[in-house]
N, C-alpha and C positions, 0 to 999 in steps of 0.2 A: 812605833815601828813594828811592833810585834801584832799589832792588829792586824795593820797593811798585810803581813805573812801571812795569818791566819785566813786573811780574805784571797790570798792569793792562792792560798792551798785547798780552801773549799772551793774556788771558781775552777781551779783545775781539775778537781774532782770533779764537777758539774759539765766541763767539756769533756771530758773523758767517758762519764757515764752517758750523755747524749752523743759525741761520738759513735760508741760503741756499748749499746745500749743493752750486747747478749753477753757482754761477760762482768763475771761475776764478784770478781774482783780486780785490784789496779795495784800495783808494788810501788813501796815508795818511790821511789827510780823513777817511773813515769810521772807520777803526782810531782813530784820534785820538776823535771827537767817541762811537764805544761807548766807550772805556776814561775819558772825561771830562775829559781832558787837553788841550793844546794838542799843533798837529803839532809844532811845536819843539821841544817835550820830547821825543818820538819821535826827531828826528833830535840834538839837541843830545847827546846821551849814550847811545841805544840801537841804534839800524837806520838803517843809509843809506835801503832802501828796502825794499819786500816781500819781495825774496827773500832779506833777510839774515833775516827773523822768520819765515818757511818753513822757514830752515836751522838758527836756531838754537832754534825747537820741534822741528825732528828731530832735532838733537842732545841736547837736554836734556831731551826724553822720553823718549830708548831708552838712556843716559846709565847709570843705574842696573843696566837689566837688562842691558847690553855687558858691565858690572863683572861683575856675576854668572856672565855664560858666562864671565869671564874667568880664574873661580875654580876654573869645572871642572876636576879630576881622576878622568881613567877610573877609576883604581885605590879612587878613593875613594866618586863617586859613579856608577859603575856605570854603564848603557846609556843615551846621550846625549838619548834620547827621553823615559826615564823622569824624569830629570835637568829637561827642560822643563818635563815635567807638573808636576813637583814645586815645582821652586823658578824659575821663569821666568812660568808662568802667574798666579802669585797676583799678581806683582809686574805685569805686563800688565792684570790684573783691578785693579787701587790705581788706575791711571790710565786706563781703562776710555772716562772722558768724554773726554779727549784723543787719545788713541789711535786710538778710534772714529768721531769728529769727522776723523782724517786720512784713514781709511779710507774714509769715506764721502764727503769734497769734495773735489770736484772742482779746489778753490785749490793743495791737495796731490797732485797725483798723480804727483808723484816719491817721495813716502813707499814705496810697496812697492819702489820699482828703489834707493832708498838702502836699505831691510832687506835687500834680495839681494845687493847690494855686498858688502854688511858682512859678514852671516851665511854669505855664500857664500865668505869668506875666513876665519872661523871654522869651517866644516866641514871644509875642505882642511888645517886644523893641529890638528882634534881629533879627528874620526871615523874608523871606518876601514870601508870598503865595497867591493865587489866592482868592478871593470870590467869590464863585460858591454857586447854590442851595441854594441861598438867607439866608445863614450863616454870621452870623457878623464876625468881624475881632475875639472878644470873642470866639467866639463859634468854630470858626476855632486854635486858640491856646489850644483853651481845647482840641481837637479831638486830635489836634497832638503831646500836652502834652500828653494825655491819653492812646494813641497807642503806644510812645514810652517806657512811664513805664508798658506798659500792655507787649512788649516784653521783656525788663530788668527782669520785676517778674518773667517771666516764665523762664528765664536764670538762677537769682540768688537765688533764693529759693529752686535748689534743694542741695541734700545734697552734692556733688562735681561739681560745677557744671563745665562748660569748659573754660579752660584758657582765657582770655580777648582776645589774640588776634586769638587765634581758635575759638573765637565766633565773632568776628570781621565782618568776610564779612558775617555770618548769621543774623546779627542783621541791615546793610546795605541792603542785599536782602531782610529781611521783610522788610524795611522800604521803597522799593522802588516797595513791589508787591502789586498791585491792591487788595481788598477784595474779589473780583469775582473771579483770579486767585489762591483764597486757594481753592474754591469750586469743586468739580470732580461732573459731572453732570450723 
């Protein structure tokens, strides 16, 4: 039963942030009366308050696919890029409605600074890249934490967006074109 709750109260969370995608936060009272529940049930066993249900849908949406990078091995699976394309984007594309819902409201916008957190301390223990233009090894995982969720956002927030593996080699050739090569002079 108390699952059931919990799934009731992030799904209203999720109609309420696509709902009304420009504001910024939601009071219990509404989460409560979408998900059909009283507020007490909310607070009696699930969330003090909004940002605990902010924190624990970004935990328990990225939850799966963390696992997954967790599994990589270079030796096995090969260039870390192709590795996303592969087996990172399908499982982004399964939860597509949620994911997109965080990218797109504005109740969420720590969603991309907790992906860069996270991903940006997965890059520094699994990739290995040049230090150019006097960039710390930091500052190079941010860059290329940040350009890979900057292509993902633009994929899965829209409202259908293209199948994982139709978007496969597009997510591979941005990730392999220079920034001067978006440019038309």
């Amino acid at each position: 039963m108390a699952n059931k709750t919990r799934e009731l109260i992030l799904g209203a969370f999720i109609t309420l942030a696509r709902r009304n995608p420009q504001r910024t936060s939601f009071t219990m009272t509404e989460i409560a009366a979408e998900a059909g529940i009283s507020r007490q049930a909310i607070y009696q066993k699930h969330f003090n308050n909004f940002e605990d249900i902010i924190d624990y849908i970004h935990k328990e949406t990225d939850q799966q696919i963390f696992n997954n990078f967790n599994n990589y091995c270079p030796e096995r699976d090969g260039n870390p890029i192709t590795f996303l394309a592969d087996h990172i984007l399908p499982l982004i594309y399964e939860k597509r409605e949620v994911v997109g819902t965080l990218y797109n409201s504005q109740a969420t916008t720590c969603w991309r600074e907790f992906l860069r957190e996270k991903y940006s301390q997965w890059v520094l223990k699994n990739v290995n890249y040049q230090l150019k233009y006097n960039f710390s090894e930091e500052d190079m995982a941010y860059i290329i934490t940040a350009m890979a969720i900057s292509f993902i956002e633009v994929w899965i927030r829209k409202d259908n967006p293209t199948p994982p593996e139709e978007f496969r080699e597009t997510f591979i050739q941005l990730a392999k074109t220079s920034l001067c090569d978006y440019i038309v002079s």
